[in-house]
C-alpha positions, -999 to +999 in steps of 0.1 A: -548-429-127-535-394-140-535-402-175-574-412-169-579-382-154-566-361-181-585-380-206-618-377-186-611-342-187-609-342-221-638-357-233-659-335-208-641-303-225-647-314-259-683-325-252-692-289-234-680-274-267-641-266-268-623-268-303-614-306-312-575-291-314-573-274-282-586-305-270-563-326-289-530-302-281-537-301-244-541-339-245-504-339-259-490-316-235-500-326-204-494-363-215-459-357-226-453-337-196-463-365-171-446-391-191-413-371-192-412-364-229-395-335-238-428-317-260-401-307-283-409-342-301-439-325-310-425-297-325-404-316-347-428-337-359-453-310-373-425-293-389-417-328-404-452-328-418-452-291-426-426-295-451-438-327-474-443-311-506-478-328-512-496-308-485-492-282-510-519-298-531-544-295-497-550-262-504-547-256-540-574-279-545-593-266-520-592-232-536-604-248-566-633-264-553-641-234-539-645-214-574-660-244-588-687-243-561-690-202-561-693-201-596-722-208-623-707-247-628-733-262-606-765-247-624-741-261-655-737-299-645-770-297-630-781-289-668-756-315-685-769-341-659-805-332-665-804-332-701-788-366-699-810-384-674-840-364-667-859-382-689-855-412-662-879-415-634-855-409-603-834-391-626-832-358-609-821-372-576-795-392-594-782-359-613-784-349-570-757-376-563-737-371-597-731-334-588-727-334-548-702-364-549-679-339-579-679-308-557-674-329-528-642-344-543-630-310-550-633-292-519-630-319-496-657-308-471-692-325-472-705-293-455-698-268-482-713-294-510-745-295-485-746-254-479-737-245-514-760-269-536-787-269-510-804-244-518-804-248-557-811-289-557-835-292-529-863-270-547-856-291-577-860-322-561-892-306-550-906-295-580-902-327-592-926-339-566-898-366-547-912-367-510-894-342-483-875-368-466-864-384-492-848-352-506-838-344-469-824-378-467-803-377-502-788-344-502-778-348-465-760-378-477-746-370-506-728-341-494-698-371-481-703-388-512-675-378-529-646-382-502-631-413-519-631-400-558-601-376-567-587-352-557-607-355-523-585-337-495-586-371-474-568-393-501-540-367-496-539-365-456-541-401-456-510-411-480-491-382-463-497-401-427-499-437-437-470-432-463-492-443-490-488-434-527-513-409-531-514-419-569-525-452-556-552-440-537-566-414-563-566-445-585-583-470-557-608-449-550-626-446-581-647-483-585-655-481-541-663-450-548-688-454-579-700-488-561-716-463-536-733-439-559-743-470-579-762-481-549-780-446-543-787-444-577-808-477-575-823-462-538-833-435-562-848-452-595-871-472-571-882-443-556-884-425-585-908-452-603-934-442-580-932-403-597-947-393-631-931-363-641-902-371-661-883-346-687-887-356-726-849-366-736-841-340-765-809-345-779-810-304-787-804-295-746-779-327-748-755-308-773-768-272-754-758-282-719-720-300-737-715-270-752-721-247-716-702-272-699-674-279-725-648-261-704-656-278-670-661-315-681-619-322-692-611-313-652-617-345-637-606-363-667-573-341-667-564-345-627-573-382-632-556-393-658-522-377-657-517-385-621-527-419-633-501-419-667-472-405-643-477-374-662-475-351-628-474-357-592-507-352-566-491-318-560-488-305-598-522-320-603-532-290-575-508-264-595-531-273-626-562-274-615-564-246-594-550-225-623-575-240-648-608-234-622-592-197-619-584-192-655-619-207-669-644-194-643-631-157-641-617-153-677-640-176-696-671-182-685-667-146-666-687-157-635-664-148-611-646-110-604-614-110-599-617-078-575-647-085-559-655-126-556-616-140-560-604-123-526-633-132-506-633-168-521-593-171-513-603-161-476-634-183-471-612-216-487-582-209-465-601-204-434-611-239-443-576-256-450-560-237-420-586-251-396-573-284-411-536-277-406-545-265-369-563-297-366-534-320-383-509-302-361-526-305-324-535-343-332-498-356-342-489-340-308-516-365-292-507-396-317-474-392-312-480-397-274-499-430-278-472-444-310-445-438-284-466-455-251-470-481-277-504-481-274-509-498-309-488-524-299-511-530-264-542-530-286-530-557-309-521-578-278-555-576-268-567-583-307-545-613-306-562-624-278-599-628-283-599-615-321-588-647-344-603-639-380-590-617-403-632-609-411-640-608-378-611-579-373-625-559-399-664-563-390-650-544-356-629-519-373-662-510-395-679-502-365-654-486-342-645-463-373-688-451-377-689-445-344-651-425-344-666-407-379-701-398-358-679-381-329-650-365-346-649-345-377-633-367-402-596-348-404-594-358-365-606-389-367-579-398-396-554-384-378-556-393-342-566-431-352-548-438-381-519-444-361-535-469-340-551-490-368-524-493-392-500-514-372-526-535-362-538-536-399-502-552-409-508-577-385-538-589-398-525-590-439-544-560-448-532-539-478-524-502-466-545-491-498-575-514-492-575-499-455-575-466-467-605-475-491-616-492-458-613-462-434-620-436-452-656-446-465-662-459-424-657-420-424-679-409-449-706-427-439-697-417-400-705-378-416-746-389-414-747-410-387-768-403-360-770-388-335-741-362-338-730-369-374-716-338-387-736-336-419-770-337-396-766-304-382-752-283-413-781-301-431-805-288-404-791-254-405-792-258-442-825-267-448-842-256-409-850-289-401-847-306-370-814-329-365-836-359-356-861-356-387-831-356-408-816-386-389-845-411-400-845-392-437-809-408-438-814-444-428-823-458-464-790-441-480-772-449-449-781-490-454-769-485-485-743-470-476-735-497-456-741-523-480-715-504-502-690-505-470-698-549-463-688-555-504-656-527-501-646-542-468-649-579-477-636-576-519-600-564-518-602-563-551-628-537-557-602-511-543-573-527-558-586-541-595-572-509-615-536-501-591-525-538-606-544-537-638-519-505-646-497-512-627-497-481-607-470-470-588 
């Protein structure tokens, strides 16, 4: 009766509007307390976490996505991307998808993709004569779209918690990943057919826009492939590319001052990564609570029980993780559930990097979902439009979305294919 209490009084705190970790660390503490834990455990277990050497990588590459973001690349892929497809009908909401979903993988946070490229892709989406909601509806989405591609902030957190290679899931990642943009990018030819403006392709503004972008296109390709060769670790990965963003945008290409934009870029990213410590801190306090009332183990009984088929398992995991991903930011959600599902994911034969293909993109699509889908509101504010008119702009992308989860969920091998094909360790 106590324990329901406190976790009635939880949810009506959270809901009225108190921080997510307050919420989470006062869940832990008075849970602990009342179950005669010493609340030391907790201690000890976020210094645990505090010193794995690949959270490093959490904020270098955050820093980097920052520059990227702050910086003239996105008018530069936006270019590159242009020049490439433009001359497509849909093309310009697929160069939309192509950029969000890089910047997204970078900085980890669909809401700085949505504030930062806004405001330069929805007027071209406009100009191009696509209809408001669908614009609404595209860049709302796409601002998630990159959370499984690497270096994405949640591949990290989640091989740190799960114990998963992170290599692995950098590598896993990529064919789920492109399966989704795939499926928005045929949302968006169809639409597209129905326009008439398209841009001559002139191989002139091809070789103008490789040459602009010459020094931004190798990053991906860099990060990617030497993590995937064995070449460096997740964490050396960061080192580079956080020195390669910082060397290129403010030495380079000059867009950047180091006096004036490098300081107030390092404070804006680490405001974001220490809200994500704060978070990963206060909700290992809670999980550790429910791993050691064995909480896991009680929900598997009750699996056992009335849940039979391995398919059947994961239909209900799909939609208990939308609706977690629609209530929690994503960085809770991963870690204040993870612990639950993964035992119970064991049980059922699931491999621990198909789940985190699995969970993961539950996540990203739980970012647009309505009604309290995080993306909706910083979309609104973005683009001063109510939360429920973009909420219907996002059902098409979100079906597909969906469809892109059903084939992920069901095709182990989609998020697997390349880890045995290389034989990735």
């Amino acid at each position: 009766m106590t324990a329901a209490i406190i976790g009635i009084t939880a949810v009506i705190l959270g809901v009225i509007g108190m921080p997510l970790f307050l919420v989470f660390a006062g869940l832990a503490v008075a849970l602990f307390i009342m179950a005669g834990i010493d609340t030391s455990a907790v201690i000890i277990e976020i210094s645990r976490m505090a010193a794995s050497p690949v959270l490093i990588a959490i904020p270098l590459f955050t820093f980097a996505g920052y520059l990227l973001a702050e910086s003239g690349t996105p008018a530069r892929l936006i270019k590159l991307t242009r020049a490439l497809v433009g001359s497509i009908k849909g093309g310009t909401a697929i160069v939309a998808l192509f950029v969000c979903a890089f910047f997204t993988s970078f900085s980890g946070a669909s809401g700085v993709t949505i504030i930062a490229l806004g405001g330069i892709l929805f007027p071209m989406l406009t100009k191009d004569k696509y209809p408001q909601n669908f614009s609404l509806g595209l860049l709302t989405t796409s601002g998630s779209l990159g959370l499984l591609f690497p270096p994405s902030l949640l591949l990290i957190l989640y091989g740190v918690l799960a114990n998963v290679s992170i290599s692995k899931l950098f590598i896993a990642g990529i064919i789920p990943g492109a399966i989704l943009i795939l499926l928005m990018s045929l949302w968006s030819l169809k639409q597209g057919a129905k326009l008439e403006n398209t841009e001559p392709f002139e191989w002139g503004k091809l070789v103008s826009a490789l040459k602009e972008t010459a020094w931004e296109i190798p990053l991906p390709f860099v990060v990617i492939g030497g993590i995937y060769s064995g070449t460096f670790t997740a964490s050396e990965a960061a080192i580079l590319t956080a020195a390669y963003a910082f060397i290129i945008e403010v030495f380079i290409y000059k867009d950047l001052s180091l006096t004036r934009d490098i300081p107030r870029i390092i404070r804006s990213s680490m405001i974001v990564v220490g809200g994500i410590f704060v978070i990963l801190g206060a909700a290992m306090g809670f999980t550790n609570y429910l791993v050691d009332e064995q909480v896991p183990m009680q929900i598997l009984d009750w699996l056992k029980t009335y849940v039979k088929e391995k398919w059947l398992f994961l239909l209900l995991l799909n939609i208990f993780l939308i609706i977690v991903g629609a209530v929690l930011d994503v960085f809770s959600a991963l870690i204040v559930v993870l612990p639950l599902m993964l035992p119970i994911a064991r049980e059922f034969g699931i491999d621990p990097v198909h789940m985190a293909i699995i969970f993961l993109a539950n996540l990203e699509i739980g970012y647009n979902a309505p009604p309290a889908g995080l993306n909706l509101f910083i979309a609104s504010f973005r683009f001063r439009k109510p939360v429920l008119t973009l909420a219907k702009a996002t059902l098409p992308f979100l079906a597909m979305l969906i469809l892109g989860l059903m084939l992920i969920t069901y095709i182990p091998d989609l998020s697997l294919f390349l880890i045995k094909l290389f034989n990735v360790q």
